[in-house]
C-alpha positions as CSV (number, residue, x, y, z in Angstrom):
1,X,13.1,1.8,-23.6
2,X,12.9,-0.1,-20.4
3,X,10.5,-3.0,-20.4
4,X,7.5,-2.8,-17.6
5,X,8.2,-5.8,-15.2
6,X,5.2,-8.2,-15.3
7,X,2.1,-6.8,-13.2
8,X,1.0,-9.4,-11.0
9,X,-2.3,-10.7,-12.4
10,X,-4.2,-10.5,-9.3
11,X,-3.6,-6.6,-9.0
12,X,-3.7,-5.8,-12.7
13,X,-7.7,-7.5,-12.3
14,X,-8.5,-6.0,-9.5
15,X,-8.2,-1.9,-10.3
16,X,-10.0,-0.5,-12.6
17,X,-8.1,2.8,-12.5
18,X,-4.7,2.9,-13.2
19,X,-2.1,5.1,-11.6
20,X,-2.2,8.6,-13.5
21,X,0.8,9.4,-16.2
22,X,1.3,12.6,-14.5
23,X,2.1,11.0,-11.2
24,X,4.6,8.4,-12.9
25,X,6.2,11.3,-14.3
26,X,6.7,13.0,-11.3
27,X,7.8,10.5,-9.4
28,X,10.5,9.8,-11.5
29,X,12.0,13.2,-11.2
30,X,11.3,13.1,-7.4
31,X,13.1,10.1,-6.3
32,X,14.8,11.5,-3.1
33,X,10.8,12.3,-1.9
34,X,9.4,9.3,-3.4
35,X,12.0,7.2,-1.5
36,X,11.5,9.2,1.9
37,X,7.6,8.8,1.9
38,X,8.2,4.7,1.0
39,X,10.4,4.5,3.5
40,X,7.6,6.0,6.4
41,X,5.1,3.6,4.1
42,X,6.8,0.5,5.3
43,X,7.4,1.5,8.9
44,X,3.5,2.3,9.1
45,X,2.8,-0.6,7.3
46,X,5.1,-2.5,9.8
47,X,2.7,-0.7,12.5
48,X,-0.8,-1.1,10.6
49,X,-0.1,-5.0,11.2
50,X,1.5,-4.9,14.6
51,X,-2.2,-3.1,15.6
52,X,-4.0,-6.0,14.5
53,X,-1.9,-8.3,17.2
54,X,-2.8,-5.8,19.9
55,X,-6.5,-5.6,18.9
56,X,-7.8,-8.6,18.3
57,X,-5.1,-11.2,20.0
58,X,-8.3,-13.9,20.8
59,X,-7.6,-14.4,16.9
60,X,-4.8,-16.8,16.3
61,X,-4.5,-17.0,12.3
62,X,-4.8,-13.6,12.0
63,X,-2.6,-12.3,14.4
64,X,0.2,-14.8,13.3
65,X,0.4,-14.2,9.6
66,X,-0.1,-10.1,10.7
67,X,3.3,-11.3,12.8
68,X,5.3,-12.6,9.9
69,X,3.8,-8.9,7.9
70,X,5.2,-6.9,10.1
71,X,8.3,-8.4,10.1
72,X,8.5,-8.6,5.8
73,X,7.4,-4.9,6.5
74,X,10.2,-4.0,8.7
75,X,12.8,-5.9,6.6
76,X,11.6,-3.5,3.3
77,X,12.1,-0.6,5.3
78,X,15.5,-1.5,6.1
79,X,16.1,-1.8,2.5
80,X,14.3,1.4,1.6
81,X,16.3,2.7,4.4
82,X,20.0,1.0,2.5
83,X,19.4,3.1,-0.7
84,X,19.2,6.0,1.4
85,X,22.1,5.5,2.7
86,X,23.8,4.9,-0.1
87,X,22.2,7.7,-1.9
88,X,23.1,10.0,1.3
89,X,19.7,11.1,1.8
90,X,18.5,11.3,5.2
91,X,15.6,10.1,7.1
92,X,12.3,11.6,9.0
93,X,9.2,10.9,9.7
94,X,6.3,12.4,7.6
95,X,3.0,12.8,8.6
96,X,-0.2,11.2,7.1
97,X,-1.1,11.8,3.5
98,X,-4.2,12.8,2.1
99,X,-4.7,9.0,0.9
100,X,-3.8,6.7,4.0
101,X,-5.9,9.7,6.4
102,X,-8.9,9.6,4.2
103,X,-9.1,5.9,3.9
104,X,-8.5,5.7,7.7
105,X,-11.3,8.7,7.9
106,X,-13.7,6.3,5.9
107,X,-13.1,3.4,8.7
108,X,-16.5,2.6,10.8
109,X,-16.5,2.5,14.3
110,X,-17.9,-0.3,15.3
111,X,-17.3,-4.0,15.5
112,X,-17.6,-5.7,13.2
113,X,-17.8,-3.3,10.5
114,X,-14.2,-2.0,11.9
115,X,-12.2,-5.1,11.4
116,X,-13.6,-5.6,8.1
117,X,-12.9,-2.0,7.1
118,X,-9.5,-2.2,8.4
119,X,-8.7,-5.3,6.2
120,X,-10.2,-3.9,3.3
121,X,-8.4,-0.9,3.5
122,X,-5.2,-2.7,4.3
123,X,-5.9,-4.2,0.9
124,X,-6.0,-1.4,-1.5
125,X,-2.9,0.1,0.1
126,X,-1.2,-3.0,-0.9
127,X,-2.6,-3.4,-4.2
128,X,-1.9,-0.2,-4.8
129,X,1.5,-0.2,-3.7
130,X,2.4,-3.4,-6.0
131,X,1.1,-1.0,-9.1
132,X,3.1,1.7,-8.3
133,X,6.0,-0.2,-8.1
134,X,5.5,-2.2,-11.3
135,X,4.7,0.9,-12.9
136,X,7.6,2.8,-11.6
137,X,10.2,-0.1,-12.0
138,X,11.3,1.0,-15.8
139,X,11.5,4.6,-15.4
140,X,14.0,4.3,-12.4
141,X,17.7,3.5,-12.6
142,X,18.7,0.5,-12.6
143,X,18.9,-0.5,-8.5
144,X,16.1,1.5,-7.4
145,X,13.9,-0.4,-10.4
146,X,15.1,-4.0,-9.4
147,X,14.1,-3.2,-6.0
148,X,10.9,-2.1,-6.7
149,X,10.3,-5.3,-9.0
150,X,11.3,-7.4,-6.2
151,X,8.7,-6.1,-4.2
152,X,5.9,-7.3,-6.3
153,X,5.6,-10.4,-4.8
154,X,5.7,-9.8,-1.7
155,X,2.7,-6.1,-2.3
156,X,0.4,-9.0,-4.1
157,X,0.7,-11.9,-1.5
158,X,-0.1,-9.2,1.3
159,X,-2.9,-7.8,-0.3
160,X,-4.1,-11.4,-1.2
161,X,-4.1,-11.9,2.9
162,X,-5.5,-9.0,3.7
163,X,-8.7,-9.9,0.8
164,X,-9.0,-13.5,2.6
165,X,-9.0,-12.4,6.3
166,X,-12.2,-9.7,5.5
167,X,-13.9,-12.9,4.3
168,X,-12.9,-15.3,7.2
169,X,-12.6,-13.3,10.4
170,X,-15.9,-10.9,9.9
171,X,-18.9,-13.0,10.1
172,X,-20.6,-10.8,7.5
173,X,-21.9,-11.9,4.4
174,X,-19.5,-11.9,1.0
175,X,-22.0,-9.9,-0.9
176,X,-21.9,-7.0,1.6
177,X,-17.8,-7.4,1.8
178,X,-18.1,-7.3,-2.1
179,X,-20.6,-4.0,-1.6
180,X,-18.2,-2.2,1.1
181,X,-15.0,-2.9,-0.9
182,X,-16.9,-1.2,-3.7
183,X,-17.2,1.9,-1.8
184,X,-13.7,1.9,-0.7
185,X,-12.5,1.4,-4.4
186,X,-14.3,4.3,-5.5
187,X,-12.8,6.4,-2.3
188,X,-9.4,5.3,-3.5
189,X,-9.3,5.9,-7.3
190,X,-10.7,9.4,-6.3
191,X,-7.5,9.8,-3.9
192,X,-5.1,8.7,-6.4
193,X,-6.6,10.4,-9.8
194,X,-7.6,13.7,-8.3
195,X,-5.4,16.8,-8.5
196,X,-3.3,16.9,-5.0
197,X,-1.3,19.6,-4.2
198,X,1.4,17.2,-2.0
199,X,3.7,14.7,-3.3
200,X,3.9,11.5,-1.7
201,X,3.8,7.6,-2.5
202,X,0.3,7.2,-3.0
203,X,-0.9,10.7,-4.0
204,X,-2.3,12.0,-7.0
205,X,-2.6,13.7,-9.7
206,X,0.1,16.7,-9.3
207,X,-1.1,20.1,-9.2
């Protein structure tokens, strides 16, 4: 049996529920959808950090570190895109799952309750997205599963920028970042452990 790659410590501390056995299962016997929807993952994620650039350009660290995201982004879709190709599966664009609409849905609209919410979710997407992968990586073959361990890295370090700009770039107290990314936590475990009817990257338990 495979050995689980290593879950980077700062993901494995910060969920407190784990991606559901079903879902593992089924993505496993789904690779040709599971690669499609990461493959539209990265290119929004590509997007989700180009948007911070066009909002809020008055902020220089932000908007250059969101720079050099976008651009890791971009290059991981390009590899998601390889495998593809060498699997002969073609591309097109998906539209919005259940999980990245609701957590967009559950954004405020106001400043600066927005940015923050925008950050946080950013976060879980990321964190959530390194524990799929390490949790994935044994049960694929062997290419697709060293990919997906490479990425772990790179899923924690984003999700680790993403955690440190809500604190720095907000101007709102820790304790109500701490209270908000509670809520947000509890929206997400809901999205990923509840029965869903579609299949993508982050959705949950199959019906």
């Amino acid at each position: 049996m495979a050995v689980a790659p290593e879950m980077p410590a700062n993901i494995m501390a910060f969920f407190d529920t784990p991606t559901p056995e079903a879902w593992l299962v089924e993505a496993s016997n789904r690779v040709p959808e599971l690669l499609l929807d990461h493959a539209n993952c990265e290119l929004k994620a590509a997007s989700t950090a180009l948007g911070f650039l066009y909002r809020y350009p008055d902020r220089t660290e932000l908007v250059q570190r969101m720079s050099r995201l976008a651009r890791e982004e971009l290059r991981h879709f390009e590899q998601v895109r390889s495998i593809m190709a060498e699997l002969q599966l073609p591309f097109e664009r998906l539209t919005a799952s259940r999980y990245a609409g609701s957590l967009r849905e559950a954004v405020r609209k106001e400043e600066p309750q927005k940015l923050l919410d925008m950050l946080l979710t950013g976060a879980l997407i990321e964190a959530r997205s390194c524990e799929r992968f390490a949790r994935l990586a044994p049960r694929l073959a062997p290419l697709l599963g060293k990919f997906y361990k490479g990425l772990l890295a790179s899923e924690a370090r984003h999700f680790e920028h993403y955690i440190a700009f809500a604190k720095s770039e907000c101007g709102i107290d820790e304790a109500a970042i701490d209270e908000r990314l509670v809520e947000l936590k509890q929206l997400e475990a809901a999205l990923i452990s509840e029965p869903d009817a579609q299949f993508r990257f982050h959705s949950g338990t199959p019906l």
